[in-house]
C-alpha positions as CSV (number, residue, x, y, z in Angstrom):
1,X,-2.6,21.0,14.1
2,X,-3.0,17.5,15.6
3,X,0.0,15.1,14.1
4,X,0.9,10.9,14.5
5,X,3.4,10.3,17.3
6,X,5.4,7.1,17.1
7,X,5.8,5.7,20.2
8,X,8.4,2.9,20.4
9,X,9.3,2.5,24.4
10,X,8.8,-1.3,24.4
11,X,11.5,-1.5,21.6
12,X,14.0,-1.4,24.1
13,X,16.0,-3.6,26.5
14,X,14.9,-1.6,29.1
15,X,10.9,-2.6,28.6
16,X,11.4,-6.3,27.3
17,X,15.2,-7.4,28.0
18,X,18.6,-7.3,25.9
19,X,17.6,-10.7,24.3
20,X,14.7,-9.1,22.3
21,X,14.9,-5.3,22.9
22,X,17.4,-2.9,21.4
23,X,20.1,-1.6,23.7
24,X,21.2,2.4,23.6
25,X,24.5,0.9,22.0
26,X,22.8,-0.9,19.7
27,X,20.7,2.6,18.6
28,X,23.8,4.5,19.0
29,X,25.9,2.4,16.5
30,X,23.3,2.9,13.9
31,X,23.9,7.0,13.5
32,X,26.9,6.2,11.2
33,X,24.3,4.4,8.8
34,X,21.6,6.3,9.2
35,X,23.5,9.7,8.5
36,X,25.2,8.0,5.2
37,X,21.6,6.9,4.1
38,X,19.9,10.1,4.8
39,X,22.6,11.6,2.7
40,X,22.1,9.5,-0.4
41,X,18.3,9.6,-0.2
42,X,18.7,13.2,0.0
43,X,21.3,13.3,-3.0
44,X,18.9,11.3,-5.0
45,X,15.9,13.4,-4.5
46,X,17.4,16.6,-5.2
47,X,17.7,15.1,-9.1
48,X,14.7,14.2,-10.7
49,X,16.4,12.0,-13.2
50,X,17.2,10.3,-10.1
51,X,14.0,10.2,-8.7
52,X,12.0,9.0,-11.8
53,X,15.0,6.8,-12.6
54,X,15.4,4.8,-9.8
55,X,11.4,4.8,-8.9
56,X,11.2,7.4,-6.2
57,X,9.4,10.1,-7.4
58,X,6.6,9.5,-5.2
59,X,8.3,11.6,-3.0
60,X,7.0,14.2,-5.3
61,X,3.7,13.4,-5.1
62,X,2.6,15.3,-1.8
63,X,3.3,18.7,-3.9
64,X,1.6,18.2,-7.2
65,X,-0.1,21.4,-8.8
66,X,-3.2,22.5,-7.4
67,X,-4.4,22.9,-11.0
68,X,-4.0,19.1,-11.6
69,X,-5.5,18.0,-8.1
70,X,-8.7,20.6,-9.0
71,X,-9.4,18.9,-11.9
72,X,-9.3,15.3,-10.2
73,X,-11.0,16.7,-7.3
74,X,-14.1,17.7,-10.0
75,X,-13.7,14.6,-12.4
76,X,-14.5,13.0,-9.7
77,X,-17.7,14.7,-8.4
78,X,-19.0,14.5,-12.3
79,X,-18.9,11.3,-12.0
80,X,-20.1,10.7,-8.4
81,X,-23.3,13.2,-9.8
82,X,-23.8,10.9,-12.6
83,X,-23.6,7.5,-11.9
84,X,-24.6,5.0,-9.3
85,X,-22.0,2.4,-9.0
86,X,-18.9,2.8,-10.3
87,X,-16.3,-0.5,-11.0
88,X,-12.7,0.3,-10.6
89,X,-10.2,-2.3,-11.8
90,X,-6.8,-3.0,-10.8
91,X,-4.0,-4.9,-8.4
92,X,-1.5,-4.3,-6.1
93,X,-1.0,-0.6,-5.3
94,X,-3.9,0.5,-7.6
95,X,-6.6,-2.2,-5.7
96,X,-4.4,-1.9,-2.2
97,X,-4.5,1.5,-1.8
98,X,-7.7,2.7,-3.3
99,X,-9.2,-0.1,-0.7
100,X,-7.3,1.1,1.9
101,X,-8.6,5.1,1.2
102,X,-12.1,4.1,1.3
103,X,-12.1,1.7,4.3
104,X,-10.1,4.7,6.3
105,X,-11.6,7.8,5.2
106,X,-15.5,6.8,4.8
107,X,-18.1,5.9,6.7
108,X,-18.1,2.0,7.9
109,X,-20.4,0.1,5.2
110,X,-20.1,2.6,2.7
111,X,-21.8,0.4,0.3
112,X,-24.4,-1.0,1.7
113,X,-26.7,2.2,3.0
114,X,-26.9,5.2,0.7
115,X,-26.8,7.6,4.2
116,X,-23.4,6.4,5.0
117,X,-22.2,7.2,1.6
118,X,-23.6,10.5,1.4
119,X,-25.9,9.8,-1.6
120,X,-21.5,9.3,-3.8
121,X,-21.6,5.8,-5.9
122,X,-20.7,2.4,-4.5
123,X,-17.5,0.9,-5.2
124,X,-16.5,-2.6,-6.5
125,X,-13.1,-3.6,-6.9
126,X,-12.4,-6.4,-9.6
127,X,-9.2,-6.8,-11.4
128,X,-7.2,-7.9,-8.7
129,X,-7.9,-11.6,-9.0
130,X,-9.4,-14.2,-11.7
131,X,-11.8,-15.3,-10.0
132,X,-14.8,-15.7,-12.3
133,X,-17.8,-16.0,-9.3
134,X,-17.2,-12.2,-8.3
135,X,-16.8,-10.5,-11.6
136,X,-19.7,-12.9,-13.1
137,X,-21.8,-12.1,-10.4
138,X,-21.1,-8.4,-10.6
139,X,-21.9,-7.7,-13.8
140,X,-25.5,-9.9,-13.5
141,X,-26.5,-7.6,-11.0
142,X,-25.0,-4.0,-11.3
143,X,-27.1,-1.8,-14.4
144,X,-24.4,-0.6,-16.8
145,X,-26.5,2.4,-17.8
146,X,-25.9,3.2,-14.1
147,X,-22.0,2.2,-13.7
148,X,-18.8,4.1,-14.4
149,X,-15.5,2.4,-15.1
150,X,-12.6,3.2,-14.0
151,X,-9.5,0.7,-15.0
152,X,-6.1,1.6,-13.9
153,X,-3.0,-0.3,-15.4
154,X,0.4,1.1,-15.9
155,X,1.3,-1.0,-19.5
156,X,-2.3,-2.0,-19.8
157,X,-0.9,-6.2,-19.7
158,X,-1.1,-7.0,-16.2
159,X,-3.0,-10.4,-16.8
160,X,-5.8,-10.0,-14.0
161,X,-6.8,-6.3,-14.6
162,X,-6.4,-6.8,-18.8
163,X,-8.8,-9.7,-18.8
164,X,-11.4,-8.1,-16.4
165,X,-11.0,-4.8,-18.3
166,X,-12.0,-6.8,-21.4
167,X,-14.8,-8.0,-20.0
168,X,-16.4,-5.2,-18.8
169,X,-16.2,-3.3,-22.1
170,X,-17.8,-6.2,-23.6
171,X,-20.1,-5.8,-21.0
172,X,-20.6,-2.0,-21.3
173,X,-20.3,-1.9,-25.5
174,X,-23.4,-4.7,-25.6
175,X,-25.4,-2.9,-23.1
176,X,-25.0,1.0,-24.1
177,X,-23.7,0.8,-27.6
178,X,-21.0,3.0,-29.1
179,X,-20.9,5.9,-26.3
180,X,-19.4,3.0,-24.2
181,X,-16.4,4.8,-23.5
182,X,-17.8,8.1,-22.0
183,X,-18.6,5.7,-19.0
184,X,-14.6,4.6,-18.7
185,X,-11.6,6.6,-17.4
186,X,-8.1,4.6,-17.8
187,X,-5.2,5.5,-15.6
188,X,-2.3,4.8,-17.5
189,X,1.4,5.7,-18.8
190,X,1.1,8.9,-20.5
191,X,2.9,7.9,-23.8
192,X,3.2,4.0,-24.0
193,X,1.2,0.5,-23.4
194,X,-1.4,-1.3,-24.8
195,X,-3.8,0.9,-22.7
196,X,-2.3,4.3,-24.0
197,X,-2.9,3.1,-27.3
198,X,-6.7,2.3,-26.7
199,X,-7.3,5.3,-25.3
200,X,-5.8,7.5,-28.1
201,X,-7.3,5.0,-30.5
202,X,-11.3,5.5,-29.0
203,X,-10.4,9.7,-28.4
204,X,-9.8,10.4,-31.8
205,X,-13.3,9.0,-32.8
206,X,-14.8,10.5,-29.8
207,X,-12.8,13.2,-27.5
208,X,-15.2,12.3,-24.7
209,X,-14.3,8.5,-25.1
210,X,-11.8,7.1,-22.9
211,X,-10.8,9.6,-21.0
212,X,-7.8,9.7,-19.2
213,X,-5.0,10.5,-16.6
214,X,-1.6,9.6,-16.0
215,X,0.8,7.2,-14.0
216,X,3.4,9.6,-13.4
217,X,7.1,8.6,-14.6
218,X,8.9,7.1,-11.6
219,X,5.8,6.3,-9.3
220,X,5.4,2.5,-8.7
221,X,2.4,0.6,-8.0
222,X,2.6,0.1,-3.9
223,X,4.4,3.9,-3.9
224,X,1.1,5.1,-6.4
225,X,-1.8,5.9,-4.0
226,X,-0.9,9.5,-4.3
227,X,-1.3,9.5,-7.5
228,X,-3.3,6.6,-9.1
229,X,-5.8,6.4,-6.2
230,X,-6.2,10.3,-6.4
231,X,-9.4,10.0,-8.5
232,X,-10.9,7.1,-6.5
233,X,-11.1,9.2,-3.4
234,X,-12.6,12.4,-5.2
235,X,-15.3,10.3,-6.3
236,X,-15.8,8.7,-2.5
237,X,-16.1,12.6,-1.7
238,X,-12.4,13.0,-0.2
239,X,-10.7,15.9,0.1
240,X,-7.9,15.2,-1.6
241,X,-5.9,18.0,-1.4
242,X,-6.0,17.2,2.7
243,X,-4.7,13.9,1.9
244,X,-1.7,15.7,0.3
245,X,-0.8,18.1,2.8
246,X,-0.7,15.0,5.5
247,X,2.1,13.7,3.1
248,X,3.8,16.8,2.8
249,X,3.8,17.3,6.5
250,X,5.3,13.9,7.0
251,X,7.8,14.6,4.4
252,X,9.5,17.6,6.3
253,X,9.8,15.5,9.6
254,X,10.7,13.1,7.5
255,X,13.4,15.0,6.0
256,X,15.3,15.7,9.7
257,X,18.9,14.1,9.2
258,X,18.2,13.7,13.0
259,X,17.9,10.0,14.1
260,X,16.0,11.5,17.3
261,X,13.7,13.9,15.4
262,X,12.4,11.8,12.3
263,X,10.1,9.4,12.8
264,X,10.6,6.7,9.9
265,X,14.7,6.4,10.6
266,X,13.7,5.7,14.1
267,X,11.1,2.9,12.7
268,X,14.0,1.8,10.0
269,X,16.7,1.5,12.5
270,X,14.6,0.1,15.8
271,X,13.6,-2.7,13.0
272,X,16.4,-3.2,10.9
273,X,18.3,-4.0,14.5
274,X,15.7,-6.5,15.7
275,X,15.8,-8.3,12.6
276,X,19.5,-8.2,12.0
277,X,20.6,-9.0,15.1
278,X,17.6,-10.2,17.7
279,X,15.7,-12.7,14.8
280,X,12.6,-10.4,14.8
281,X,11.6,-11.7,10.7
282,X,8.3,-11.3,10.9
283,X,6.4,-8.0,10.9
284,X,2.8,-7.6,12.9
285,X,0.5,-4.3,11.8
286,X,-2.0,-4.8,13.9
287,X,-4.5,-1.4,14.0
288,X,-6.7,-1.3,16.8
289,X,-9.5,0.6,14.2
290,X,-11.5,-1.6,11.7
291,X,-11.6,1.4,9.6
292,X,-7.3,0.9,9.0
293,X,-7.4,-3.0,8.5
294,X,-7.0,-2.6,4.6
295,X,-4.2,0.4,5.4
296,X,-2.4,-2.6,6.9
297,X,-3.1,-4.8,4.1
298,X,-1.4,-2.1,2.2
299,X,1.5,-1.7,4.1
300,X,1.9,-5.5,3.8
301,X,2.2,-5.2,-0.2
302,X,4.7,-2.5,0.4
303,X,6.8,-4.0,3.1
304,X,7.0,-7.5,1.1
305,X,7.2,-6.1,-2.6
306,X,10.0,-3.3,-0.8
307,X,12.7,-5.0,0.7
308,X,11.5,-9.3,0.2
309,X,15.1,-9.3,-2.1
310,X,17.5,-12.2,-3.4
311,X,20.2,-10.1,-4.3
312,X,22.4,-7.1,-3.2
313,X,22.4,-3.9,-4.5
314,X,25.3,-2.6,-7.2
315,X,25.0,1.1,-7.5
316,X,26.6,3.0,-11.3
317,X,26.8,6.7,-10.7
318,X,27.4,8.3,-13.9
319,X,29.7,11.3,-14.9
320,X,26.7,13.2,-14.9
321,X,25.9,11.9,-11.1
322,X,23.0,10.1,-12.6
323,X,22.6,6.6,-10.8
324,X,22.2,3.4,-11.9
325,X,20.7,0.3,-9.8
326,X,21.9,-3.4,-10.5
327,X,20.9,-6.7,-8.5
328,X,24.4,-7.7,-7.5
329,X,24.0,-11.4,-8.7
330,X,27.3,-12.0,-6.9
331,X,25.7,-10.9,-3.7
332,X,22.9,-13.2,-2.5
333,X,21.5,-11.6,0.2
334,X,17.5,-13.2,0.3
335,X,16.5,-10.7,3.0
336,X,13.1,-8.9,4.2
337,X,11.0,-9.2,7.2
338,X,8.0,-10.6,6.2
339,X,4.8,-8.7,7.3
340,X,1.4,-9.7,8.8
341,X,-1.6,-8.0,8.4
342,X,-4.0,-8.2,11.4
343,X,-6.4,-5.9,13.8
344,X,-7.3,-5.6,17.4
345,X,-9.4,-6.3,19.3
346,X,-10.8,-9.3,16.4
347,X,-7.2,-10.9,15.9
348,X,-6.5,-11.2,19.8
349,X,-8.7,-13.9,19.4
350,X,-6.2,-15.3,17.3
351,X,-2.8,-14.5,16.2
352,X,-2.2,-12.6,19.4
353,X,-2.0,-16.1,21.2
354,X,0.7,-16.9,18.7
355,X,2.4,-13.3,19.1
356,X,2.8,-13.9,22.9
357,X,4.0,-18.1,23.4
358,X,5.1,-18.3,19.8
359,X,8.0,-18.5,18.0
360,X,10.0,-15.1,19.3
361,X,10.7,-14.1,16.2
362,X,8.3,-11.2,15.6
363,X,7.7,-7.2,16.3
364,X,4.7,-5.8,16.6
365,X,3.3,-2.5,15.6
366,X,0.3,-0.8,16.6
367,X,-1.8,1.9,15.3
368,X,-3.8,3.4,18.4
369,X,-6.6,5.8,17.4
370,X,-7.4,8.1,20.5
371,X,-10.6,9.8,19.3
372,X,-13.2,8.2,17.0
373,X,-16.0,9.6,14.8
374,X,-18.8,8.1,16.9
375,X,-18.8,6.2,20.3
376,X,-21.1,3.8,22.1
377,X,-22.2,3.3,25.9
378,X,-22.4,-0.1,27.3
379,X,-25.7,-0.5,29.3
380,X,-27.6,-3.3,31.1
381,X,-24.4,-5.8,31.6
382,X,-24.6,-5.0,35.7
383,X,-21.1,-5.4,35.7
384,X,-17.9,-4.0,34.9
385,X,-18.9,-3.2,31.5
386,X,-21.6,-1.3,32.4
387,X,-21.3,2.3,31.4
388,X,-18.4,1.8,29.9
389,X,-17.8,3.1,26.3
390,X,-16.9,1.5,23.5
391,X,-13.7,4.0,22.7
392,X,-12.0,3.3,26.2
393,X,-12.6,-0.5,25.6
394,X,-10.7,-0.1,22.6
395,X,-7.9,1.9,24.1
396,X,-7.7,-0.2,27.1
397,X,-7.6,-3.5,24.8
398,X,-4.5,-1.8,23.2
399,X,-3.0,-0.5,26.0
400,X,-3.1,-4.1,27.7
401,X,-2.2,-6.1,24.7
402,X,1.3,-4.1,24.8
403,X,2.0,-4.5,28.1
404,X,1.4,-8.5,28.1
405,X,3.9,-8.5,24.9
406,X,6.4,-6.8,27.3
407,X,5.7,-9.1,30.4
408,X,7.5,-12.0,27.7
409,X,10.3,-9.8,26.5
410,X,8.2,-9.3,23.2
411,X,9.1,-6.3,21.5
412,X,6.3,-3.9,20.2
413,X,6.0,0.2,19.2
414,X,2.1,2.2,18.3
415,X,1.6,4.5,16.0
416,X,-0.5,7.1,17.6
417,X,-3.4,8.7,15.8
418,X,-5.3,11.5,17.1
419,X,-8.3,10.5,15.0
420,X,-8.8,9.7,11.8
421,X,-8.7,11.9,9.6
422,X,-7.8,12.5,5.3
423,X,-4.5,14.6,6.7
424,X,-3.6,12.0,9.1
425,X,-4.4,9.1,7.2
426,X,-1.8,11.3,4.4
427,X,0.8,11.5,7.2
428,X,0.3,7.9,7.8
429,X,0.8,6.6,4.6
430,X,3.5,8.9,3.5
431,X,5.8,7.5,7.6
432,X,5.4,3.8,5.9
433,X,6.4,4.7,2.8
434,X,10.0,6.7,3.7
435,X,10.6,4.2,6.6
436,X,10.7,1.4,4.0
437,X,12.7,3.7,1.8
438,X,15.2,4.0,4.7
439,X,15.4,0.7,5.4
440,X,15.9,-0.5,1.8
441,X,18.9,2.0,2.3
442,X,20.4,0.0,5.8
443,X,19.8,-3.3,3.9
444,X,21.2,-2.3,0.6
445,X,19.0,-3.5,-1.6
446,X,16.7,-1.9,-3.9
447,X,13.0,-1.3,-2.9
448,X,11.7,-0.1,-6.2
449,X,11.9,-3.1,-8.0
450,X,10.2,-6.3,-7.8
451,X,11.8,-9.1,-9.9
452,X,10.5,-11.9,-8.2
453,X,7.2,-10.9,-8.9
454,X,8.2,-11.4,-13.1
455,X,8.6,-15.4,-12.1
456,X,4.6,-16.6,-12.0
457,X,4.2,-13.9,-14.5
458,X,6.2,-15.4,-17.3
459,X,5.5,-18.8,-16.8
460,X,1.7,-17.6,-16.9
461,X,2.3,-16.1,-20.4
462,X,4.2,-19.2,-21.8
463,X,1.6,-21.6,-20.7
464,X,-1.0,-19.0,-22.1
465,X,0.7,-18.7,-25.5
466,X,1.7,-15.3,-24.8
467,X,4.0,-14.5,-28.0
468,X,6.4,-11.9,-27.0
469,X,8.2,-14.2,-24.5
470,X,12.1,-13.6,-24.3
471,X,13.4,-16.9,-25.8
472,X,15.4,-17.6,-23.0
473,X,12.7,-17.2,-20.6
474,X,10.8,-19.8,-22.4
475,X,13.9,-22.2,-22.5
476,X,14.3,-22.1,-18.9
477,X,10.3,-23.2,-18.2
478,X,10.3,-25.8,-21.0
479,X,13.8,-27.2,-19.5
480,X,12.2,-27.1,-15.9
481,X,8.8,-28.4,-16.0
482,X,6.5,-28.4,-12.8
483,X,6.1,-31.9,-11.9
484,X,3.1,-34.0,-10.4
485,X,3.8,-37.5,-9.4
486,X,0.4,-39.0,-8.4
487,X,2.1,-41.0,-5.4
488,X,2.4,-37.7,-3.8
489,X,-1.0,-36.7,-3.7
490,X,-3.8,-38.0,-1.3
C-alpha cells in the first residue's frame, strides 16, 4: 500500500542556515512539549464527552459504521441515476471541502463534458456567498425538474446558505409543485435548528420530503468533510469508504507518541519553531497539481479558522475528568500563522517572486504528486522541450522551485504523494487536520472555536433587524458606529 511521505529536509539549519532553519536543539527542546501534548490529545480522545465536547470528534469520523457509509454511498447513486445537475448549498467546511473532494478525486472539468463525469450530475456550489449574479444566473439556466438539492447547514441560520436555501425552494416549489421536497436532502443537527425543524415539519406530510442526514455532535465545519461532504462525493461516484480508510491510516501514524515517527508533530513542531522563534507568520500551500488547488484553499480555512486566536486557552477539568475550554481574557495572545493558498507551476509566475526576495517571513509547503492519471509528450519545440513529458516538467518545476528557496535561506518541506488517489487524498486531509490539532496544543489556544468569526456576524443581524440579538451585543454596535467621513474618500 502506497502512503504520503512528508519530506522536511529544507526545514533545517543545515539546508537554509540557523537564521531561518531549525537547529537539532531547537527540534530537540520541543520533545518535552510534544510528549505533554500527545498525552492530553490522547486523554481527550479516549472520552467521547471530551471529544464531542470540546469539538474533536472528527477524530471519529474515519471509523464510522459501514451500515451508515452504505446507505450514503447508495443515496448518493439514487440521486446521481436520477437527476442531471444537482445544487449543493453551503460555506466554509461544507462549500470548502466538498470543492476540494471534487476538484481532487474527479476528472479535470467535471462539469463541462458529460465523458469526464462518467455520465454522474454536475455540481454548482451556491450558499457560500451573496452574490446575486451567480445564484440568479443559475437558476435562469439549470431545469428544476432536472436538479437535486442538497443544503447543508448545521443551525439552518448561517446568513449566506439560509437566504440561498430560500431561494431555491421558491424556486423548486413554483416550478414542480408540492413534491418539491423529494428533490432536497438537508444535512443538519439531528435534534435542533431552524433546519431540523423544517425537515420534520415537510416529513410528517410527506416521509419522502426532506430527507435527511446528520452533522454529527462534536464535528465542526472546517473538521466536517468526513462527514458533511460524505454524500457529495457518493454522488460524484467516490468511493467513499476509500476516502475513510486513508483517514484511518493517517490516524495510527498519527497516533505514534514518537516525535520521529508521526508525521503531523513533525509538521506542528518544525512550524510552531519557525514561527515562534525565526518570524516564519505566513504559511504558503503551494500544490504542484491543479487537481489539489481547492485542497489548499481548504487547508487555508482550517489553518486560519484553527489557531488565528486573541486569547489564551483556560482549561476546567471536572471531577468527573470532563474538560472544559475558556478564552483566557486575561491572556492576550493574538497568535496564528496566516496561510496562503497558491499552486505550481501557475503561481511561480507570481507569488513565488515574492516567496524568494520578499519579506522572510514565510514557509513554504509543497505537495509533490509523483504519478498522474494521464501524461503528455512535448513534440515539435526542436529544443530542450522536445520529447519531454509533461509529468517530469512538473516534477522538475518543483524540485527546482525548492532548491532556489534554499539558495536564500528560505525554509520549505513537500508533501509527497504517490498519485492521487480517494485513500491518499483521505490520508491527506486527515495529516492537516491532527497537525493543526497539535499545534493548537504547542500554542495553547483552542482550535475548535471560532469567535472572531461571530463579530461581522452580529453586526450583520442587527443592521438586518435580526430579533434575537443579545442586548448587549446590540449596545456595543449602536455605541460604536462604523464611520464614513467623506474627506477620506477619493
Amino acid at each position: 500500500m502506497k502512503h504520503l511521505r512528508f519530506d522536511f529536509n529544507n526545514m533545517f539549519s543545515h539546508s537554509v542556515g540557523a537564521s531561518g532553519g531549525v537547529t537539532d536543539s531547537e527540534l530537540s527542546s520541543m520533545r518535552g512539549q510534544i510528549a505533554k501534548a500527545h498525552k492530553h490529545i490522547t486523554h481527550i480522545l479516549k472520552s467521547e464527552e471530551n471529544r464531542i465536547g470540546l469539538g474533536l470528534e472528527w477524530t471519529a469520523l474515519p471509523r464510522q459504521d459501514s451500515r451508515q457509509i452504505q446507505r450514503i454511498q447508495e443515496l448518493g447513486d439514487e440521486i446521481a441515476g436520477s437527476y442531471e445537475n444537482v445544487i449543493s448549498l453551503g460555506i466554509g467546511g461544507s462549500y470548502l471541502g466538498l470543492k476540494a473532494a471534487q476538484e481532487a478525486l474527479c476528472n479535470p472539468y467535471y462539469n463541462d463534458f458529460l465523458q469526464a463525469r462518467n455520465g454522474r450530475p454536475r455540481i454548482f456550489f451556491e450558499g457560500n456567498n451573496m452574490d446575486p449574479d451567480t445564484l440568479s444566473v443559475l437558476i435562469k439556466n439549470l431545469n428544476p425538474k432536472k436538479t437535486f438539492v442538497v443544503v447543508i447547514s448545521k443551525s439552518g441560520e448561517t446568513t449566506e446558505t439560509k437566504a440561498a436555501f430560500a431561494v431555491i425552494e421558491k424556486w423548486l416549489k413554483e416550478n414542480i409543485g408540492d413534491k418539491y421536497g423529494r428533490q432536497i436532502v438537508a444535512i443538519t443537527d439531528p435534534k435542533s435548528g431552524t433546519l431540523r425543524k423544517k425537515v420534520e415539519s415537510e416529513q410528517s406530510l410527506d416521509g419522502l420530503d426532506f430527507r435527511s442526514l446528520p452533522v454529527l455532535k462534536g464535528v465542526g465545519g472546517r473538521f466536517s468533510e468526513f462527514n458533511v461532504g460524505l454524500l457529495h462525493m457518493a454522488i460524484v461516484g467516490v468511493n467513499i469508504r476509500e476516502v475513510l480508510d486513508g483517514a484511518a491510516s493517517m490516524l495510527r501514524r498519527c497516533s505514534a507518541p514518537s516525535l520521529t515517527k508521526n508525521p503531523a508533530y513533525m509538521y506542528a513542531a518544525l512550524q510552531t519553531i519557525l514561527y515562534r522563534k525565526k518570524g516564519k507568520c505566513i504559511s504558503v500551500i503551494m500544490p504542484f497539481s491543479e487537481r489539489l488547488k481547492s485542497t489548499a484553499d481548504w487547508y487555508v480555512q482550517l489553518l486560519a479558522e484553527s489557531l488565528g486566536k486573541k486569547y489564551g486557552r483556560r482549561i476546567r477539568v471536572g471531577s468527573n475528568g470532563v474538560e472544559r475550554w475558556e478564552n483566557d481574557t486575561e491572556k492576550i495572545v493574538n497568535v496564528g500563522r496566516t496561510p496562503i493558498a497558491a499552486r505550481g507551476t501557475n503561481d511561480l509566475h507570481s507569488i513565488q517572486q515574492n516567496n524568494i526576495e520578499g519579506e522572510d517571513n514565510k514557509t513554504v509547503t509543497f505537495i509533490k504528486v509523483e504519478k498522474f492519471n494521464e501524461d503528455i509528450e512535448v513534440a515539435g519545440t526542436g529544443d530542450f522541450l522536445e520529447g519531454r513529458f509533461y509529468s517530469e516538467l512538473i516534477s522538475v518545476a518543483e524540485e527546482a522551485t525548492e532548491w532556489a528557496l534554499t539558495m536564500e535561506g528560505r525554509p520549505s518541506c513537500t508533501i509527497i504523494m504517490p498519485e492521487i488517489s480517494a485513500f491518499l487524498w483521505g490520508e491527506l486531509l486527515f495529516f492537516f487536520e491532527m497537525a493543526t490539532a497539535i499545534e493548537g496544543e504547542l500554542l495553547d489556544v483552542n482550535a475548535f472555536d471560532q469567535p472572531g468569526v461571530e463579530g461581522y456576524k452580529n453586526y450583520m443581524y442587527y443592521k438586518l433587524g435580526k430579533t434575537d440579538i443579545p442586548q448587549e451585543v446590540a449596545e456595543n454596535i449602536r455605541k460604536h458606529p462604523l464611520i464614513k467621513r467623506p474627506r477620506y474618500i477619493l
